[in-house]
Each structure stands twice: as structure tokens, then as C-alpha cells.
C-alpha angles and dihedrals in degrees: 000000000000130000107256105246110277109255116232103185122104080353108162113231091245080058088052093053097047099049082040089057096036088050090243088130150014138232089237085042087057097037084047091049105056081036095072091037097071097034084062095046121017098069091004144041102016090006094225099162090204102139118055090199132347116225116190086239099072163177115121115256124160126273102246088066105088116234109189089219146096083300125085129221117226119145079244094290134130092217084080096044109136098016124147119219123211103228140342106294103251103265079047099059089042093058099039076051096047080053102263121155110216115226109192148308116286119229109250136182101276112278089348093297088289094123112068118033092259097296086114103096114247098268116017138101142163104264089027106043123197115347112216124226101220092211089048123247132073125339097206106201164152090169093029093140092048089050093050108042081048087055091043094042099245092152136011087248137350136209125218130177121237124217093153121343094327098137105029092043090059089038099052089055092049103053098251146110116273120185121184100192125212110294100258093026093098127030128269095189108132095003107127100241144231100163123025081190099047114021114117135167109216136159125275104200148163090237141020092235082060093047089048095045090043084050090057095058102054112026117119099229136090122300110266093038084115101058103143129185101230107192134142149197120024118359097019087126117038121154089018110131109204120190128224137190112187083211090066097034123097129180091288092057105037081064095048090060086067083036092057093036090051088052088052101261134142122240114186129189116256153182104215108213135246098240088167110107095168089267116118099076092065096036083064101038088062096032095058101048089058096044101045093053088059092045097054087050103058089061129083116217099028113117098203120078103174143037088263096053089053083049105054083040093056096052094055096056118089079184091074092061101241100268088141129222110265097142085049097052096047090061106115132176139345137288094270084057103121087213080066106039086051090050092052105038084050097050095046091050094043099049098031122029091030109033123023098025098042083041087057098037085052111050087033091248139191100172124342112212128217136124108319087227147010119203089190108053121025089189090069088037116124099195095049093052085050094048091056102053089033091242127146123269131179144169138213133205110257124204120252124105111022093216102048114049128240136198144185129214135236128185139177150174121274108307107005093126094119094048080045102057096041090063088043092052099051089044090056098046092055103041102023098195105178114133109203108215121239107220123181129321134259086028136104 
């Protein structure tokens, strides 16, 4: 009797390499697959526009990541149109070295939604449009493409970038795992920039086992650095201390205090700390200027070679939707300006050395779990607590309505991934919380 068809959607990546090796599926089978996927879905069918352009060598990441190919890489701006960059930006060149075939560039809100003073709707950008929530609803972003096309199974996984809250935010909202690793833990190299002190790649996954196993693939440190404990059921986790603060909790999280007790955790009671000194606004406004100078003068065929070039040429473009450029237009002086050095020594003190280091030292943490993120009060915000120290940050899809996704969020100190991803795992495995999507009928 045959074999039943190999079924290749919401399949995990450990699933893929195991119908790959037993011959249950090809790699054309696979790239055909999420290729008609996304011609089904992305301008027709549901009308996601989560995928700025398809190339047959494929796996979705977002379109501020260079891939020295037949794509081009833009922020999802038409300034860049055209431009040639020099090499594969480094997790590229990891994955395309580990065997992946990359798929495509992921819509994003334009340059990261660092433009126009958050006027720019979440999502949306000029080459790109208006990325869909599936779910309805917002997208959030940065990385709202990446975050999609990871929910409607454009792609087996997708990568996005983090400044502040730009993958988990999307994520939380999609029903799938989002990890901003460690700043430093995964490479920057060829990523056009907002923040050298805050920028991160990290996965974007239907599952934690996928965004550990997607880590592992492009971060920058020795091999074995991943090592995760993935256990389940009673006992998983066993020793962890996991912080909680009823002010930054919602539904989701108020349950995943019995769900982490059950799995032999402990939760303490906490007061999270205000690392937000006022500073973050400055640190980018210098940062990006800066960055932004060296990245333009890495490419060949681009005509702007500054932030004021990209400025005048914005601004000329009825194609980039009049948004404006405010966040552009605050940016001052360069990296030696005292006004800077002061801004950034203070935030990472301040986020850092004296408060989530001295929050963790002191209630004896591993993680401490709360919203990811929270759109009405940056104060109680997580991400943005873990964008200003640097430190990683997820979020995994909770159980609750079994239509609109929920999430929970999970933070550490440098470092702490792999302790991450072993409570998100077990958490998974005993709620599991993904909602699928249900996008438009008679098709794929």
C-alpha cells in the first residue's frame, strides 16, 4: 500500500529533513510548493503582500537583508531601486552555506519605520504596499512580511531584523514564534541599519523547535553555543526561576504562571524595571546617520551617497507616499559628539548594569514572562526593555480564541537563547497556542 503524500504545510524543519532523507519529498517539490503558495496568496487570493519578489532560489527573509543575486535589496523603498550590493549579507551567506534555498524578500514597513515619525502604516512600504494581517487587524513591523508569510506558510522559515520590538511585535500578532537574539549573536553584516547598538536578525517560525534550529544556523559564535534542553511535560523545567509582574501581564500570561508551575518552574512575584531614560530617540538619530553613510557606500548603481541625498530624493518621489521624513531630518551629528556618547553610555547603564542585570542578580532569574509587547505604555514594554540593553527577547503563541491569535513574552540576560528557548519549548508543547490562518477559499 502507498505511502499517503507528504504533507508540506506547517511542516516543522526537523519534518522537512526527514521526508527530504526518506525521499518523501524534493527540494523542487518544496521551492514549488511555497511558490505557489504565494502566487495564490500574496496579490491574489487573501492579498497578503507579503513578499516584495520571488527568486527560484528561495526562503522568505526581509528586504532590508542583501542577497548578492538576481534580487535586489531596498527597505522597501524605491530610493534603492536598482542598487547592486557587494556580497550576501552574513546570515545569508550562512543559510545559502547550511544548503537553504532562499525563496524571496519579505515586504516591511519602509526602512524599518524609521522615516517618517510613525505616520508610515505598520506594513507598508513603496515597492511592497500594504502588508495584510491575515487575522485582521494590524500587522505591527517592522518585520511584518517576514512575520506573514511565516503564519501562511510562504516559506518553511523567515528571517526579520529587530530595532525595538520589530519581530516580536509582528509575531505576537501571527501566531508564531519571534526571537530577537542578543545584539552581536547573529551577524549585521550587510543589513541596511537603524541602530549599531540595537540592531539584531533573528527567526521568525511556526514553532520554537524551527527558530532554534534557524539560530543555529546563523549566529556568529562557536559551534555548540545552541545547545537547548528540549524537554516536555512535567518536570521540563525543573530549577528555572521565571519572573512575573501582574502590571505587564494580560490573560495569556496570568495562565502561563499554572502552565510553568505545572512544568516545575519557578514564578516569582516582581516588579519589572523602567530602563527608559528618554534616550533612544537621540541614540538613532546619530546611529543612523552614520550607518546609513557606510552602507550606501558599499553599493554600485545607487546615486545617493548620504542621509541628505536620500532625503532630497524622498521627497521627490510621489512613489514613496508622502509620509515625509521626520526621523530622518532629526538625525545631528557623528558618533565622537559628546551629546551622543552621554545618550548611549546612559541608556546602556541604565538598561543594562543597573536594571536588567541588577532585576535578574537580585530575584535569582532566568527569564522573566510578560506581553511582548505593549503598544500603550513603553515604560511596561518588554521589547523595548530588551532593545535598549541589547538582550533577547520572543514570543510564543498562548492559547485563548482560536481565531485571534495570542502570545506570551519571554526575556533574559546576554546570552541566555538557549535557556529561552527551553521554556518556550515546554510551554509550547503543553499549550500549543498557534492559531493557522484561514486565507481564502478554492486555493492551496
Amino acid at each position: 500500500m502507498p505511502s499517503p503524500p507528504f504533507q508540506i504545510l506547517e511542516a516543522t524543519v526537523a519534518q522537512l529533513r526527514s521526508a527530504l532523507d526518506n525521499e518523501q519529498v524534493t527540494s523542487l517539490e518544496l521551492v514549488q510548493f511555497y511558490l505557489a503558495r504565494i502566487k495564490a496568496h500574496n496579490l491574489e487570493g487573501s492579498a497578503l503582500h507579503a513578499v516584495i519578489e520571488t527568486n527560484p532560489d528561495a526562503e522568505a527573509l526581509a528586504d532590508n537583508m542583501a542577497t548578492k543575486d538576481k534580487m535586489q535589496t531596498t527597505a522597501g523603498s524605491w530610493l534603492l531601486d536598482g542598487s547592486i550590493v557587494p556580497r550576501d549579507a552574513g546570515v545569508v551567506s550562512r543559510l545559502r552555506e547550511a544548503g537553504a534555498v532562499i525563496l524571496g524578500k519579505a515586504n516591511m514597513t519602509e526602512w524599518a519605520n524609521w522615516c517618517a515619525g510613525g505616520v508610515m502604516p505598520d506594513g507598508w512600504s513603496g515597492r511592497g504596499g500594504q502588508t495584510k494581517n491575515p487575522f485582521g487587524g494590524t500587522t505591527s513591523g517592522s518585520s511584518s512580511g517576514s512575520a506573514v508569510c511565516a503564519t501562511a506558510n510562504f516559506a518553511a522559515v523567515t528571517l526579520g531584523t529587530e530595532t525595538d520590538g520589530s519581530i516580536v511585535s509582528p509575531s505576537c500578532l501571527m501566531s508564531v514564534v519571534g526571537l530577537k537574539p542578543t545584539v552581536g549573536l547573529t551577524s549585521r553584516s550587510g543589513v541596511i541599519p537603524i541602530s549599531g547598538s540595537q540592531d539584531s536578525v533573528g527567526p521568525i517560525t511556526r514553532c520554537v523547535e524551527d527558530a532554534a534550529a534557524l539560530l543555529d544556523v546563523i549566529c556568529g559564535v562557536d559551534e555548540g553555543f545552541l545547545y537547548v534542553v528540549f524537554e516536555e511535560g512535567g518536570g521540563a523545567l525543573d530549577g528555572i526561576r521565571i519572573g512575573f509582574d501582574a502590571s505587564m501581564a494580560d490573560e495569556a500570561c496570568f495562565a502561563s504562571v499554572d502552565v510553568f508551575k505545572k512544568l516545575g518552574a519557578t514564578v516569582v512575584d516582581v516588579v519589572f524595571p523602567d530602563v527608559d531614560q528618554g534616550t533612544t530617540r537621540t541614540v538613532f538619530s546619530y546611529e543612523f546617520k552614520a550607518g546609513i553613510k557606510d552602507y550606501l557606500g558599499q553599493l554600485e548603481n545607487c546615486p545617493y551617497k548620504t542621509l541628505e541625498d536620500l532625503v532630497v530624493a524622498n521627497a521627490k518621489d510621489s512613489r514613496e507616499g508622502n509620509w515625509g521624513t521626520h526621523d530622518w531630518d532629526c538625525t545631528v551629528g557623528d558618533l565622537d559628539d559628546p551629546v551622543y556618547r552621554d545618550a548611549i553610555d546612559l541608556q546602556l547603564k541604565s538598561a543594562r548594569e543597573n536594571g536588567l542585570d541588577k532585576f535578574f542578580k537580585e530575584n535569582q532569574l532566568d527569564a522573566f514572562v510578560g506581553k511582548p509587547t505593549d503598544f500603550d505604555n513603553v515604560c511596561l514594554d518588554m521589547a523595548h526593555a530588551a532593545a535598549m540593553s541589547g538582550y533577547p527577547v520572543m514570543t510564543v503563541p498562548a492559547p485563548g480564541d482560536k481565531t485571534i491569535p495570542s502570545a506570551i513574552g519571554l526575556i533574559g540576560l546576554a546570552w541566555s537563547e538557549p535557556t529561552l528557548l527551553q521554556i518556550g519549548y515546554a510551554y509550547e508543547q503543553e499549550t500549543h497556542g498557534r492559531v493557522v490562518p484561514v486565507l481564502s477559499e478554492g486555493t492551496l
